[in-house]
Steps between C-alpha positions, in 0.01 A plus 500: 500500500351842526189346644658260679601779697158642527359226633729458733508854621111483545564132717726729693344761540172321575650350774649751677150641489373230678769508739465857619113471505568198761743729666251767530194274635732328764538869658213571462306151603511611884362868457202358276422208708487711806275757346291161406463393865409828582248581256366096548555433852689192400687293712356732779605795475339768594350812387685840584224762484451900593127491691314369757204305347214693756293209498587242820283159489403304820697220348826400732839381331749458735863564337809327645819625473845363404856604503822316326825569376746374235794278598769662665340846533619713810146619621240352730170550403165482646118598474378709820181296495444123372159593417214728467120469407395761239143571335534506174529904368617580850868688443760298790857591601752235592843515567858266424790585659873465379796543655857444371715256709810553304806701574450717149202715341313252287230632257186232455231510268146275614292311216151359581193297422161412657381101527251401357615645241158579341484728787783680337263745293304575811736626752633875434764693681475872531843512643797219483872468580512262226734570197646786622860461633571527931817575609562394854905602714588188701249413796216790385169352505211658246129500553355455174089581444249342212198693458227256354155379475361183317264586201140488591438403111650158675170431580355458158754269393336120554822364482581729808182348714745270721739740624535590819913540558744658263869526619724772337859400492849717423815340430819818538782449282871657471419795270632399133362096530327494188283199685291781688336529166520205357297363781130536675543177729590652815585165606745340223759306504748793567323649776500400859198578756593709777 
């Protein structure tokens, strides 16, 4: 009987292992995969860096911008420009604007990606509103900058020869949706164009 018991304490306790270690890796899944995309580029997303690159190439990407939402979120939301022509290593400012059309403060946090996505490791922001929570009192409107430039190491990338237009798209959430991380399609299911 005695190890009877013993083998059933190890089952258990084997087990309950296993379940904790699944417990840890489903809170951790979205920190790791986002450090993934960032690191990769995957999926488009982009590269958050701390310099200008000091080298600007003749070569001309124009970059589109987009704006969305998620259902049922009180804000409009808007690029300033629909598009702008860049060279590549040349640093660019655009603007989105938000403004809150409820009756209450609402606090929105903004995901993004670049399409195509193997563009994604090539564009870098200097500055970005993204990930970092806005609070906006009913009716205030917020200009909101990104500071970026478009790698000129794009241009040694063969797979890179054919593009000519890039479009960099945020989706703003209610602050506390988990989906702002758990997605890099500004344009899913659950959010609607502007």
């Amino acid at each position: 009987m005695f190890s009877r018991l013993n083998k059933n304490t190890k089952v258990f306790a084997l087990c309950g292992g296993i379940i904790l270690g699944m417990v840890g890796m489903a809170y951790a899944a979205v920190p790791i995969y986002d450090l993934f995309c960032r690191v990769t580029g995957y999926g488009g997303t982009t590269q958050v860096v701390q310099y200008d690159p000091g080298q600007v190439l003749d070569r001309e990407v124009t970059v589109r911008f987009d704006a969305s939402r998620s259902r049922d979120f009180p804000w409009e939301f808007e690029p300033l420009q629909n598009e702008m022509t860049v060279r590549a290593g040349e640093t660019a400012l655009a603007f989105y604007r938000a403004t809150n059309t409820s009756d209450r403060p609402v606090t929105g946090i903004a995901s993004y990606n670049v399409t195509p996505f193997k563009m994604g490791p090539y564009f870098s922001k200097l500055e970005c509103f993204c990930f970092t929570e806005q609070t906006l009192d009913p009716g205030q409107s917020m200009d909101m900058p990104v500071i970026f430039f478009v790698d000129p190491l794009m241009d040694e990338d063969d797979r890179l020869d054919d593009i000519r237009t890039m479009t960099l798209s945020y989706t703003f959430w209610e602050s506390g949706d988990e989906r702002v991380y758990e997605t890099a399609d500004a344009s899913g299911s659950d959010a609607e164009a502007q």
